[in-house]
N, C-alpha and C positions, 0 to 999 in steps of 0.2 A: 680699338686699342686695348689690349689686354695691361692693367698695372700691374709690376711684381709687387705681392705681398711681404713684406720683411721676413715672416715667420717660414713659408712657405723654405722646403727641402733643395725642391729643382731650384728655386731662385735663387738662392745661396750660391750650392754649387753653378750654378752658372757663372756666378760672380767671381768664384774661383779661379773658373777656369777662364774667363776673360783676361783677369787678375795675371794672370799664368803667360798666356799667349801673347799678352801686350808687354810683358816683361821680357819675354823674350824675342822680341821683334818679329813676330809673324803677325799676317793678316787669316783675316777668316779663311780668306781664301787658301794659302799657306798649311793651316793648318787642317784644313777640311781634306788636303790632296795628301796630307802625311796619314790620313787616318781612314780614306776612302769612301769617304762623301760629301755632296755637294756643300757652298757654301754658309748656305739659309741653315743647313741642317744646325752648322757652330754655333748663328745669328740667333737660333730658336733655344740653344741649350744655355745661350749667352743671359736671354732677357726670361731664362725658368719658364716658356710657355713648353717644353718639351724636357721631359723625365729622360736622361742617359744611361742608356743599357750597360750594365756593369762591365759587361767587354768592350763597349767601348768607351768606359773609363777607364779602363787599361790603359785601350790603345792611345786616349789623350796622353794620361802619363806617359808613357814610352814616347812620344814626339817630341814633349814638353819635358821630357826630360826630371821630371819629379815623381815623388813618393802619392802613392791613391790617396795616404791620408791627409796630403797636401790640397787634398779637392774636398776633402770631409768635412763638415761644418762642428767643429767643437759644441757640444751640449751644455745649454746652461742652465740644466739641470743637475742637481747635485744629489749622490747617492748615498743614503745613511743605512748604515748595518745598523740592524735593529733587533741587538745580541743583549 
C-alpha cells in the first residue's frame, strides 16, 4: 500500500481532481471514458501514485467542466521582492 504524502504535487492534484468528479456526479468509471482511459488510470491519479500528463489535465478539465487552475494546488509559499 502506497501512503499519500500531504506534501507530495501528484497527491494534491489528485485530491482535486476526485474533489472535482464526485461533485459532479461521475464515477471513475464515467469519467475515465470522457477522457479515454481505463478506470484504475483515474483510481491511480486519485490516490497521487501516478503524475498526470498536462494533456490530460486538459482533458480532465474539459469533462469536468472547470478551470486547470482549479486542479492546481495553491503554494504556501510566499514571495518577497527583495527591492
Amino acid at each position: 500500500m502506497v501512503l499519500c504524502v500531504e506534501k507530495s504535487l501528484d497527491c494534491e492534484v489528485g485530491k482535486k481532481v476526485k474533489k472535482w468528479r464526485l461533485e459532479r456526479g461521475y464515477t471513475q468509471k464515467d469519467l475515465a471514458r470522457k477522457i479515454g482511459v481505463k478506470y484504475w488510470v483515474i483510481l491511480q491519479y486519485e490516490k497521487g501514485n501516478r503524475r498526470v500528463p498536462i494533456e490530460r489535465l486538459y482533458a480532465i478539465t474539459e469533462a469536468l467542466s472547470i478551470s486547470i487552475t482549479d486542479l492546481i494546488p495553491v503554494s504556501n509559499i510566499c514571495l518577497v521582492d527583495e527591492e
